[in-house]
N, C-alpha and C positions, 0 to 999 in steps of 0.2 A: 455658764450652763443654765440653760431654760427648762424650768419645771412645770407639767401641765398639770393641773388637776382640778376637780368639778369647783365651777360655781359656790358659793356659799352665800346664806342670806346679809352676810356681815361684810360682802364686798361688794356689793350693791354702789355706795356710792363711791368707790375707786373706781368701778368699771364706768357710771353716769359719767367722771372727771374724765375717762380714755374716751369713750364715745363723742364727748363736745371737740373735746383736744381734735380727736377726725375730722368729725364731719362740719365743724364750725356751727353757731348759733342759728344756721336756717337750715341744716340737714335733716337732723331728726328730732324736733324741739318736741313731739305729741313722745317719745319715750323718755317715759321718767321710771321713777323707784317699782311704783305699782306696777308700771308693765313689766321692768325685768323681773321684779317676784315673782308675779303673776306666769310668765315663763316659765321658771327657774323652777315652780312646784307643777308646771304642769305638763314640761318636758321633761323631768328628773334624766339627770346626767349628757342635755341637751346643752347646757352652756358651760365652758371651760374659761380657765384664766390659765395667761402663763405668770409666772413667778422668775426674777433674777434677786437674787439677794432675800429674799423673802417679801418681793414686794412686787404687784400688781402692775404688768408692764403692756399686757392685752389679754382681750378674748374673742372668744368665739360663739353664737350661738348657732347649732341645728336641731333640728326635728324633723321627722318623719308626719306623712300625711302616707296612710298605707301604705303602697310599694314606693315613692318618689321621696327622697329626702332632698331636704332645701337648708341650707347655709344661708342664713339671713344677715349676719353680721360678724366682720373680723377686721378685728380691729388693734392697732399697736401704736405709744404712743410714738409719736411723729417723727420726737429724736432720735429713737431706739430702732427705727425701720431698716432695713440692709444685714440683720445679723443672724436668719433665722427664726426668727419667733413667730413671723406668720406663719413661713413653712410648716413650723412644730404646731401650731395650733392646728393648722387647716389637715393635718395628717390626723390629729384626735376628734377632728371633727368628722373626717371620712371613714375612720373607724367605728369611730359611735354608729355611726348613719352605716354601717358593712353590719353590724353585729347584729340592728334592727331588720334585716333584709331586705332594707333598697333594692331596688331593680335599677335607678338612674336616681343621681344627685345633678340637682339644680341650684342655682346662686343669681343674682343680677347685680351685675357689676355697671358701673358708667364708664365709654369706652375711653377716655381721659385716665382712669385709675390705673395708676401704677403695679396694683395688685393684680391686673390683668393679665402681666407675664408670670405670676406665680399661678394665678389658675390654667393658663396654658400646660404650663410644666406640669401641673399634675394629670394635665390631658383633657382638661375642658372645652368643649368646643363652641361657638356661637351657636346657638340655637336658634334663637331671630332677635331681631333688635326691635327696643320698646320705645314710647315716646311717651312721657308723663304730662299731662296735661293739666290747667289750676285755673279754678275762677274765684275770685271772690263773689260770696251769694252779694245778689241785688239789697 
């Protein structure tokens, strides 16, 4: 049984060890401690963890930008994926972002991501597809 509940500053580096576990060392190397804090106090109740056993299995962060709430990150670790836990989180994610009164919740997924069929199921639809671009400066 998967338990969701906020964020705390003292899980910080469980969630930094699920975020690498995801995304591998070239995904998202610019989020470190200071940004999730720096989130964590300035979304209050924008980032979740879920809990099995009493221990730090994934999270989720969202926040709101006036009426549009955005889902920036969900994440579980890698062994533990197929059992529920994203569902549970991205359900307290969609809550949080319902309670603040969203008008529309946004996310950007890569169309390779697995998690693509759970944002489906909850009814997400393509919006438009993006393409990231990267130069190294001269």
């Amino acid at each position: 049984m998967v338990e969701i509940r906020d964020f705390r500053s003292e899980d910080v580096d469980e969630v930094l060890s699920i975020l690498h576990a995801c995304f591998g060392p070239t995904g998202l190397e610019d989020v470190d401690r200071v940004n999730l804090l720096g989130w964590h106090y300035q979304f209050p109740g924008g980032m979740k963890v879920a809990l099995e056993k009493g221990r730090i299995v994934g999270f989720v962060f969202a926040f709101n930008s006036y009426r549009v709430g955005w889902i920036t990150l969900l994440c579980v670790k890698p062994e533990l994926r197929g059992r529920g836990i994203g569902t549970s989180l991205l359900r307290s994610a969609i809550e949080h972002l319902r309670e603040r009164g969203v008008e529309v919740i946004k996310l950007d997924v890569e169309p390779d991501n697995p998690a693509l069929g759970l944002y489906r199921k909850f009814g997400f639809e393509v919006e438009r597809t993006l393409l990231r671009l990267r130069k190294k400066p001269p």
